[in-house]
BAVEX-607466 format. One record per atom (N, C-alpha, C): residue number from 1; residue in one letter; atom name; x, y, z. Coordinates in pm, whole numbers. Layout:
// residues N
<pt num="NUM" residuo="a" atomo="CA" xx="X" yy="Y" zz="Z"/>
...
//
This chain:
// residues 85
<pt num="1" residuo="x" atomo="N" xx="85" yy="-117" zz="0"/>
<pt num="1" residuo="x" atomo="CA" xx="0" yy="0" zz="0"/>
<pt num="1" residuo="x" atomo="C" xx="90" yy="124" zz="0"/>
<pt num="2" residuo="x" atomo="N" xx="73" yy="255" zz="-79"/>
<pt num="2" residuo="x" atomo="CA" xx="146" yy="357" zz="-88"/>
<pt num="2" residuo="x" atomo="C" xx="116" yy="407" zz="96"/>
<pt num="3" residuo="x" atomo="N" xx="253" yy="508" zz="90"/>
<pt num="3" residuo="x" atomo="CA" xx="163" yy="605" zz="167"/>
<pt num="3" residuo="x" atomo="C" xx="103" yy="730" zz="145"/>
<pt num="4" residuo="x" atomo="N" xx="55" yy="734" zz="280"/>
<pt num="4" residuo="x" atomo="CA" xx="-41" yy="830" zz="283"/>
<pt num="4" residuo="x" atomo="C" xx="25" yy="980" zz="301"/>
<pt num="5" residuo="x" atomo="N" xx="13" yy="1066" zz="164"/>
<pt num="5" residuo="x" atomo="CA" xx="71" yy="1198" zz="129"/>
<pt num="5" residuo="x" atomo="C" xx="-43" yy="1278" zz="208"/>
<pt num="6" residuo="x" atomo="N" xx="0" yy="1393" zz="346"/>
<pt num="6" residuo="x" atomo="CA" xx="-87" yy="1526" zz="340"/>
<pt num="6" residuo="x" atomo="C" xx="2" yy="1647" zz="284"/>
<pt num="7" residuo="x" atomo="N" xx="-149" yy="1737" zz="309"/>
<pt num="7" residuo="x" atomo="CA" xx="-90" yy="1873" zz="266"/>
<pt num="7" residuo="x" atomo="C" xx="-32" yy="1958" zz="438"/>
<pt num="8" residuo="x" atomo="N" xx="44" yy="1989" zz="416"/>
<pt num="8" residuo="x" atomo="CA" xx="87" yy="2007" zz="583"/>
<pt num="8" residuo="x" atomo="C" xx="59" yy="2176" zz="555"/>
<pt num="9" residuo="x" atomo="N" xx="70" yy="2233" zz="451"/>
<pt num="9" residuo="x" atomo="CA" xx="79" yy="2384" zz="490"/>
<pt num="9" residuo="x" atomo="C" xx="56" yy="2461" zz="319"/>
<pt num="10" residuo="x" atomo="N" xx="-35" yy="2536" zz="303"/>
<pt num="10" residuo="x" atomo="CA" xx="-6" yy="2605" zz="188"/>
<pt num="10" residuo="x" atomo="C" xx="8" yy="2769" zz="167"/>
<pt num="11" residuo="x" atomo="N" xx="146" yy="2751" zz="61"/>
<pt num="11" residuo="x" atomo="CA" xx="196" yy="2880" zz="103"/>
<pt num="11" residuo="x" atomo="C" xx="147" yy="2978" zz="-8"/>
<pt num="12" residuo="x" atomo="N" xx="149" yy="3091" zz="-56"/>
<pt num="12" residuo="x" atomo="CA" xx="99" yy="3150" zz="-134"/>
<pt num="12" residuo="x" atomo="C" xx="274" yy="3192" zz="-181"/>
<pt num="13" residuo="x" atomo="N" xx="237" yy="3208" zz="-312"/>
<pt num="13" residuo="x" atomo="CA" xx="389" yy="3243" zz="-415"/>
<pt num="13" residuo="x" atomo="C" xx="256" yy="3354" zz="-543"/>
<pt num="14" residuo="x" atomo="N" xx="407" yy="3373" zz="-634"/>
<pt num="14" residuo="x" atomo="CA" xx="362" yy="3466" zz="-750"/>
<pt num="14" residuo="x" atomo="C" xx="221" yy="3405" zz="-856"/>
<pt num="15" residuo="x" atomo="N" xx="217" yy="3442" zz="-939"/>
<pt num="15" residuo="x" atomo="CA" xx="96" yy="3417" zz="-1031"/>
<pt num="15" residuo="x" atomo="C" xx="144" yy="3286" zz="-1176"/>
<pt num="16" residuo="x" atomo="N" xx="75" yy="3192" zz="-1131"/>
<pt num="16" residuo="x" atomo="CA" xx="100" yy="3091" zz="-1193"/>
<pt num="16" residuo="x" atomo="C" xx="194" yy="2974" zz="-1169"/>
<pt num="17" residuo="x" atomo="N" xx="237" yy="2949" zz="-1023"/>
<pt num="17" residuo="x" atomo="CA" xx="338" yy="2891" zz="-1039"/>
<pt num="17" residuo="x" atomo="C" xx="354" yy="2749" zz="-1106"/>
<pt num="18" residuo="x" atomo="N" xx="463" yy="2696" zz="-1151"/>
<pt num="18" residuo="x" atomo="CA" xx="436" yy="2593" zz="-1251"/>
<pt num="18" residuo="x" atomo="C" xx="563" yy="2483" zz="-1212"/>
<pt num="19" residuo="x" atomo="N" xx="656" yy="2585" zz="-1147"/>
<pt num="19" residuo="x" atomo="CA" xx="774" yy="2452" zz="-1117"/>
<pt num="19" residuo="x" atomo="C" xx="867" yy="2427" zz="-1004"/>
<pt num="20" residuo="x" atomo="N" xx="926" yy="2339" zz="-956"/>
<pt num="20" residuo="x" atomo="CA" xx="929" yy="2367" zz="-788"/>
<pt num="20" residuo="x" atomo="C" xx="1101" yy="2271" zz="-792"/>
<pt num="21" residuo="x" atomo="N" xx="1191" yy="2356" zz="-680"/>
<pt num="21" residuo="x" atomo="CA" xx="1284" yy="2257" zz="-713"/>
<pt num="21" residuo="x" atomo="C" xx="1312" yy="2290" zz="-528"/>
<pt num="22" residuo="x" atomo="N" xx="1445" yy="2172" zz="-485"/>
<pt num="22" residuo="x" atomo="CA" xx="1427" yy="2166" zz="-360"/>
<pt num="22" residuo="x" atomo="C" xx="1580" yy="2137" zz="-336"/>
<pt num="23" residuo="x" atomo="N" xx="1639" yy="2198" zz="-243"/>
<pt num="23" residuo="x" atomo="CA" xx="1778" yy="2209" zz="-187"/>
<pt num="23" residuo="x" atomo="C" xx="1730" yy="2151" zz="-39"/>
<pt num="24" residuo="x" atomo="N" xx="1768" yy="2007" zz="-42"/>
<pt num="24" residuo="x" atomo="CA" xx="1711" yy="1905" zz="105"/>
<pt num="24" residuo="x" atomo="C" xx="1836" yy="1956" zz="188"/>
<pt num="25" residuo="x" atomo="N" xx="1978" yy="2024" zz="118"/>
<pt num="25" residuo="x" atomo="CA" xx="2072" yy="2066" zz="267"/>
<pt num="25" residuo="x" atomo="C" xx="2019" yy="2189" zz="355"/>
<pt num="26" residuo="x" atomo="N" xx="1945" yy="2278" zz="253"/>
<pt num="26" residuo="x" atomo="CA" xx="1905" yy="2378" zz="368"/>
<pt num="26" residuo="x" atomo="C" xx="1778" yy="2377" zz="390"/>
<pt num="27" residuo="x" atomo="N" xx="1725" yy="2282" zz="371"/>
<pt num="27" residuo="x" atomo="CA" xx="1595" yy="2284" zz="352"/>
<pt num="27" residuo="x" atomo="C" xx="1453" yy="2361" zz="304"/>
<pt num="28" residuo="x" atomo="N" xx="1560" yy="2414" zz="170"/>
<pt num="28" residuo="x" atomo="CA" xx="1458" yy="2533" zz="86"/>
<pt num="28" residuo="x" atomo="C" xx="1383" yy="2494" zz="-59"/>
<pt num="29" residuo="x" atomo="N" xx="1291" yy="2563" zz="-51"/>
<pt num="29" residuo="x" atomo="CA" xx="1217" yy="2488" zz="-216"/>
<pt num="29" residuo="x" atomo="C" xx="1196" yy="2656" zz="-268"/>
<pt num="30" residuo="x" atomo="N" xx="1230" yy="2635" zz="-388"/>
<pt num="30" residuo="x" atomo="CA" xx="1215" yy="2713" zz="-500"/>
<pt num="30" residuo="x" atomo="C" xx="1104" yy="2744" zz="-588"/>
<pt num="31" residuo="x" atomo="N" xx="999" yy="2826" zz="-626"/>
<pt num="31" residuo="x" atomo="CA" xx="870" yy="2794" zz="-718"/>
<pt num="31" residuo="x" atomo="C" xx="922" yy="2906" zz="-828"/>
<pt num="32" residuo="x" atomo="N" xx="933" yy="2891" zz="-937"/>
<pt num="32" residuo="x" atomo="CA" xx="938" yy="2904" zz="-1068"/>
<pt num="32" residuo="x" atomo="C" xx="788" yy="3019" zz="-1069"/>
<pt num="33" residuo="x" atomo="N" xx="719" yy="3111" zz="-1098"/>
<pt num="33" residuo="x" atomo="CA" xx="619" yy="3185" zz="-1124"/>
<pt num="33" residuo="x" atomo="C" xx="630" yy="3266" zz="-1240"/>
<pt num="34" residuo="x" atomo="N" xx="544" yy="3145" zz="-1370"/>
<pt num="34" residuo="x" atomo="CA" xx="543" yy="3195" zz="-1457"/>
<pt num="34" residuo="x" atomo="C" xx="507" yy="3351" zz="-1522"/>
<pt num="35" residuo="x" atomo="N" xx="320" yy="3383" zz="-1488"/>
<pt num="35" residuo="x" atomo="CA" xx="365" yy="3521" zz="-1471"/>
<pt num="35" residuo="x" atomo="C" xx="389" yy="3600" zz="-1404"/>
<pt num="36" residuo="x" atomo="N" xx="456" yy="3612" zz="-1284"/>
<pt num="36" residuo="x" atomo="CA" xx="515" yy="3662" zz="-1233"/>
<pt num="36" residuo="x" atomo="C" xx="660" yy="3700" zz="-1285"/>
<pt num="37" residuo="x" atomo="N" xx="636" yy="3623" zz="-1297"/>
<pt num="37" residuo="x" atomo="CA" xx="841" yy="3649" zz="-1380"/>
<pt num="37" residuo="x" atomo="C" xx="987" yy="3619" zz="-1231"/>
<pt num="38" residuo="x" atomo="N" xx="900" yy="3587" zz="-1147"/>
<pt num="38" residuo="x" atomo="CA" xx="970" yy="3571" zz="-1067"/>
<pt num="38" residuo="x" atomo="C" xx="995" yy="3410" zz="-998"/>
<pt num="39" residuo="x" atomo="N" xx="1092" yy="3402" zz="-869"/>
<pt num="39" residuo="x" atomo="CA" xx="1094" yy="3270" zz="-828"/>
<pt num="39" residuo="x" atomo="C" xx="1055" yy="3292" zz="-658"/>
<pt num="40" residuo="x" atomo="N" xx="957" yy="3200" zz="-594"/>
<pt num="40" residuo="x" atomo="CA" xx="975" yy="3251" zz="-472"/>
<pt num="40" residuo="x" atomo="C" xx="1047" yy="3138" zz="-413"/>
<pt num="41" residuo="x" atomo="N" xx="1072" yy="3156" zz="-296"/>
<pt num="41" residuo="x" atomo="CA" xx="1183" yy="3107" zz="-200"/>
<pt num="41" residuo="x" atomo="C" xx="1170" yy="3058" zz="-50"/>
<pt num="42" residuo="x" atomo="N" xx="1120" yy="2968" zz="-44"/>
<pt num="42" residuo="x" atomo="CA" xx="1042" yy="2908" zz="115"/>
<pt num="42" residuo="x" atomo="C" xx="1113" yy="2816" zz="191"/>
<pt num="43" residuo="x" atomo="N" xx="1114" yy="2856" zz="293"/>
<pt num="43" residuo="x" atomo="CA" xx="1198" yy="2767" zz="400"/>
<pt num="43" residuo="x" atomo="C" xx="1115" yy="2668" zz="472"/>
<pt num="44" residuo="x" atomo="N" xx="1153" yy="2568" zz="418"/>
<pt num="44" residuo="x" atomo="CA" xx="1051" yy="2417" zz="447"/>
<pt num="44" residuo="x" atomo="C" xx="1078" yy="2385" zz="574"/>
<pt num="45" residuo="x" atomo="N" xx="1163" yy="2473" zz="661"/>
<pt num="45" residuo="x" atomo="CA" xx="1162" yy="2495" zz="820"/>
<pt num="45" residuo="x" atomo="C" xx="1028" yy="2548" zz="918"/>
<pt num="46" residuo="x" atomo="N" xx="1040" yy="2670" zz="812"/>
<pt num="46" residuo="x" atomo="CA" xx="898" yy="2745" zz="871"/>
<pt num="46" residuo="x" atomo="C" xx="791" yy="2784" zz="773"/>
<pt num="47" residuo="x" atomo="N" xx="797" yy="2687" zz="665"/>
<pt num="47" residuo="x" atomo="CA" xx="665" yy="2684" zz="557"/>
<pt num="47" residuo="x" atomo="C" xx="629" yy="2878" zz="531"/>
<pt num="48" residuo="x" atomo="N" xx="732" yy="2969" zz="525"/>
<pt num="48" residuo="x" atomo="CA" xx="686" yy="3053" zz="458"/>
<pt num="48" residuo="x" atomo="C" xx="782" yy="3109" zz="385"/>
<pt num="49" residuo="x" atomo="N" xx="708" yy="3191" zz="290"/>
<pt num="49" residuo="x" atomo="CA" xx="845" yy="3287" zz="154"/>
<pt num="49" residuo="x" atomo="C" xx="901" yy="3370" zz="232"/>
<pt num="50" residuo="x" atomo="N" xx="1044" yy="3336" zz="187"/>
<pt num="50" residuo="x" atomo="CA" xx="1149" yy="3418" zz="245"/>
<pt num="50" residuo="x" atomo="C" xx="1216" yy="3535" zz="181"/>
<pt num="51" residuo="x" atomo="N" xx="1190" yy="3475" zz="60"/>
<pt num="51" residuo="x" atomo="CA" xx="1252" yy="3590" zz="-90"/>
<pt num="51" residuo="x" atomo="C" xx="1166" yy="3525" zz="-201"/>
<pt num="52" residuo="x" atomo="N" xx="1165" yy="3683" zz="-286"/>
<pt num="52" residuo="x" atomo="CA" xx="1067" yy="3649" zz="-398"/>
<pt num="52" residuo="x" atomo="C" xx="1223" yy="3743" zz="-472"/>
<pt num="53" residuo="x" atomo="N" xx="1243" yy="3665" zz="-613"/>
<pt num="53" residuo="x" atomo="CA" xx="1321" yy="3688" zz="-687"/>
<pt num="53" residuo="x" atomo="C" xx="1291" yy="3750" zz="-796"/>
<pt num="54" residuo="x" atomo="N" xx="1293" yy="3914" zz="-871"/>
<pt num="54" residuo="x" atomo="CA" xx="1266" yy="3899" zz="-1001"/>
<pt num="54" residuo="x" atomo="C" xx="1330" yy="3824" zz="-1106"/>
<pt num="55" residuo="x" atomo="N" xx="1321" yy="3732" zz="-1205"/>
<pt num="55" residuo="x" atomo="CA" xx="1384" yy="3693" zz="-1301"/>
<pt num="55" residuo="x" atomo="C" xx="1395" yy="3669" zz="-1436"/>
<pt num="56" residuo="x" atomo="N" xx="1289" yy="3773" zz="-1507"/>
<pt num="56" residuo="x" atomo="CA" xx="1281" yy="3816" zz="-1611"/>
<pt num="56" residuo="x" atomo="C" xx="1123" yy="3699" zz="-1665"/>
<pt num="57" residuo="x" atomo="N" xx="1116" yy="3714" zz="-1770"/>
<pt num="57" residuo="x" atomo="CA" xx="989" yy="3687" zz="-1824"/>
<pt num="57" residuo="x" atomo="C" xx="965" yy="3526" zz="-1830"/>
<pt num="58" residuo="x" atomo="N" xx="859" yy="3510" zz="-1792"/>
<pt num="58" residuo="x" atomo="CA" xx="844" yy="3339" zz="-1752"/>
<pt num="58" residuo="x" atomo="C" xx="948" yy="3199" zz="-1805"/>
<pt num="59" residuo="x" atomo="N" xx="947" yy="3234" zz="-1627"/>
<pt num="59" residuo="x" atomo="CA" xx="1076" yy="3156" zz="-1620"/>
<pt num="59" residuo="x" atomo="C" xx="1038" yy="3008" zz="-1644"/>
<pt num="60" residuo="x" atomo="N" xx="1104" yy="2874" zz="-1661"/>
<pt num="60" residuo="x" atomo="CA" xx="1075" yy="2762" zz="-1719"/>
<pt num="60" residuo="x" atomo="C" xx="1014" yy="2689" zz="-1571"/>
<pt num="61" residuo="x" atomo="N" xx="925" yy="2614" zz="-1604"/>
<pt num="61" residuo="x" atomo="CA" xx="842" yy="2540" zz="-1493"/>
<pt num="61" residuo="x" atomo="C" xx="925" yy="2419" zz="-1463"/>
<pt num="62" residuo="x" atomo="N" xx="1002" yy="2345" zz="-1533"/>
<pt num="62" residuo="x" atomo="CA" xx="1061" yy="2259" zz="-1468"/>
<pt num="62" residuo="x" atomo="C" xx="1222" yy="2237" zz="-1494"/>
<pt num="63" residuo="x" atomo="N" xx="1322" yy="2133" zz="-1433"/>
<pt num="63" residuo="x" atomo="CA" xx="1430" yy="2126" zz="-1462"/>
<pt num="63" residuo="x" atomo="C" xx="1464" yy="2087" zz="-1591"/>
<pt num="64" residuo="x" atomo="N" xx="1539" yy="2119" zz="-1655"/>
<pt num="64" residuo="x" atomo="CA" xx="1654" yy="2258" zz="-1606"/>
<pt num="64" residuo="x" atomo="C" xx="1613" yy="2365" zz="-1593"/>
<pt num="65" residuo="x" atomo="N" xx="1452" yy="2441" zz="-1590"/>
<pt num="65" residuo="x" atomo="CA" xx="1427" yy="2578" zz="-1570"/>
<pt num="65" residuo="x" atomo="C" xx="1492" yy="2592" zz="-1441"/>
<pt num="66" residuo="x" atomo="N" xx="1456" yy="2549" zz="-1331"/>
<pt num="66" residuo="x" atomo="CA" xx="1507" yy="2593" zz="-1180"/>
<pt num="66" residuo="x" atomo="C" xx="1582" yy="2526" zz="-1130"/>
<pt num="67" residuo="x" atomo="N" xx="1765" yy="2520" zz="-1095"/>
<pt num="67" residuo="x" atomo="CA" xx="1865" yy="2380" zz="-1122"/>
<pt num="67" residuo="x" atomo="C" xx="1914" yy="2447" zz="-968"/>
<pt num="68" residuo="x" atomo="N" xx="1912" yy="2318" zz="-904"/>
<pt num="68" residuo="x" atomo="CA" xx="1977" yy="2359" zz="-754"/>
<pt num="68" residuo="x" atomo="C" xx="2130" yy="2266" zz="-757"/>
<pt num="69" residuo="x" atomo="N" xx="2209" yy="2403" zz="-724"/>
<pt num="69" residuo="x" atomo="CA" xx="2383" yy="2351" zz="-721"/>
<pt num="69" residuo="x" atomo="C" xx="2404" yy="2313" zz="-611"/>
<pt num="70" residuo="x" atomo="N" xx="2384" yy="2177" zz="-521"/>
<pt num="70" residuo="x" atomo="CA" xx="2409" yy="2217" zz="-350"/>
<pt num="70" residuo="x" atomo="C" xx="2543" yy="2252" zz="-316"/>
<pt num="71" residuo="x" atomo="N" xx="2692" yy="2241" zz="-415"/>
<pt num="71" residuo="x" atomo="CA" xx="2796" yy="2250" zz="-364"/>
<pt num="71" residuo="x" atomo="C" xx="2828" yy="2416" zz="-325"/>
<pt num="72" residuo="x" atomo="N" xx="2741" yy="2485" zz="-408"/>
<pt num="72" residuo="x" atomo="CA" xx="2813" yy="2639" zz="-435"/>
<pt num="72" residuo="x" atomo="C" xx="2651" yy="2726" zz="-357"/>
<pt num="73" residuo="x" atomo="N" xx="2551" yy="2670" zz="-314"/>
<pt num="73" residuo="x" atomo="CA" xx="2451" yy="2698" zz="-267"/>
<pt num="73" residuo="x" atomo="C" xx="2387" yy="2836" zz="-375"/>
<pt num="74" residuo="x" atomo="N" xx="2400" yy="2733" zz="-498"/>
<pt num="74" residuo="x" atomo="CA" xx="2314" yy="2835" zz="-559"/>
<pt num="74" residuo="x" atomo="C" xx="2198" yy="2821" zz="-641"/>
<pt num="75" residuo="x" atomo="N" xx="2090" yy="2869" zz="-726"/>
<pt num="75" residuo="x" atomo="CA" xx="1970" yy="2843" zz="-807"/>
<pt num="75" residuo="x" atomo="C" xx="2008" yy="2904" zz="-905"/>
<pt num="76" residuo="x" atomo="N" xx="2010" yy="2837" zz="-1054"/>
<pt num="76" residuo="x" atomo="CA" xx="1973" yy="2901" zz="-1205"/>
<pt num="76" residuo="x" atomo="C" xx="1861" yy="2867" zz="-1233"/>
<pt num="77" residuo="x" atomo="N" xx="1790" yy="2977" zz="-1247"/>
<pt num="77" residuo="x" atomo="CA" xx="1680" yy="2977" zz="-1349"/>
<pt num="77" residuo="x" atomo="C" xx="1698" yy="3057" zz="-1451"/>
<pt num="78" residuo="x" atomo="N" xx="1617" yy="2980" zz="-1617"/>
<pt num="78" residuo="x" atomo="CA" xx="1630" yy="2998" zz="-1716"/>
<pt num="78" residuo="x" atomo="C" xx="1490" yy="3067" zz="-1798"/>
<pt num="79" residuo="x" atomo="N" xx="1450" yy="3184" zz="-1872"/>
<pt num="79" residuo="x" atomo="CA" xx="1335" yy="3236" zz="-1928"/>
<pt num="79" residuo="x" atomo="C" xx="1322" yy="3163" zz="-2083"/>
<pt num="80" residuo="x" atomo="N" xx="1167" yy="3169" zz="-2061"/>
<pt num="80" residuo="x" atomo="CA" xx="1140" yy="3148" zz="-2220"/>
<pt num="80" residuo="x" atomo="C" xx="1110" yy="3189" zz="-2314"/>
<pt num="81" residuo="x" atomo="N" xx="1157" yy="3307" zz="-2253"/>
<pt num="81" residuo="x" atomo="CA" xx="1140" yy="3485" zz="-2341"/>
<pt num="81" residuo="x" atomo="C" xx="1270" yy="3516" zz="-2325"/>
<pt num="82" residuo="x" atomo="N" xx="1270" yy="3658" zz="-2408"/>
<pt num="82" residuo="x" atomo="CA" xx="1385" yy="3732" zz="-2356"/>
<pt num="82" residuo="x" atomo="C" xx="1306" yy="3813" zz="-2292"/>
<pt num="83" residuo="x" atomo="N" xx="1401" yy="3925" zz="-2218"/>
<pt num="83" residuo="x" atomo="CA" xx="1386" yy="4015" zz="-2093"/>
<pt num="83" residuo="x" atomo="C" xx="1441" yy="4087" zz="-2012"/>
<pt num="84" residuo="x" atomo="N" xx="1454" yy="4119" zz="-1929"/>
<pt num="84" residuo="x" atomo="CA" xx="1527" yy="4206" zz="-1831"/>
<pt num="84" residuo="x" atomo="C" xx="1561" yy="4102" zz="-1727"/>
<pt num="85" residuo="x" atomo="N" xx="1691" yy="4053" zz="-1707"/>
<pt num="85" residuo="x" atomo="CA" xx="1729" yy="3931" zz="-1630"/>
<pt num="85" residuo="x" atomo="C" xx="1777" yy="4020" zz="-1493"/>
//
């Protein structure tokens, strides 16, 4: 039998979000917000946004749109437009 998935907490991010990536060393998840143009930034410590990122015009919903480096503790995200990066 699988288990049993809840929803423990829902957080509010930008408009549309579409793609989610997750750094398990610091325990942060990333959401991709298509129109928004931005990425927000939640600490799966205390289930709320910590930073909302501008990053130019809708950014890609999944990997490689939002690529977590754990060695250098950093996030690339990539647009599917051009824009103001």
């Amino acid at each position: 039998m699988p288990p049993v998935i809840k929803v423990t907490a829902t957080i509010a991010v930008g408009a549309r979000p579409a793609g989610v990536a997750t750094d398990p060393k610091t325990d942060t998840i990333y959401v991709t917000n298509i129109f928004s143009g931005t990425v927000s930034v939640i600490s799966g410590r205390t289930n709320t946004v910590v930073a909302t990122i501008a990053v130019g015009n809708s950014p890609l919903a999944s990997i490689p749109g939002a690529v977590i480096e754990l060695r250098f503790c950093s996030a690339w995200v990539s647009g599917q437009r051009g824009g103001k990066r």
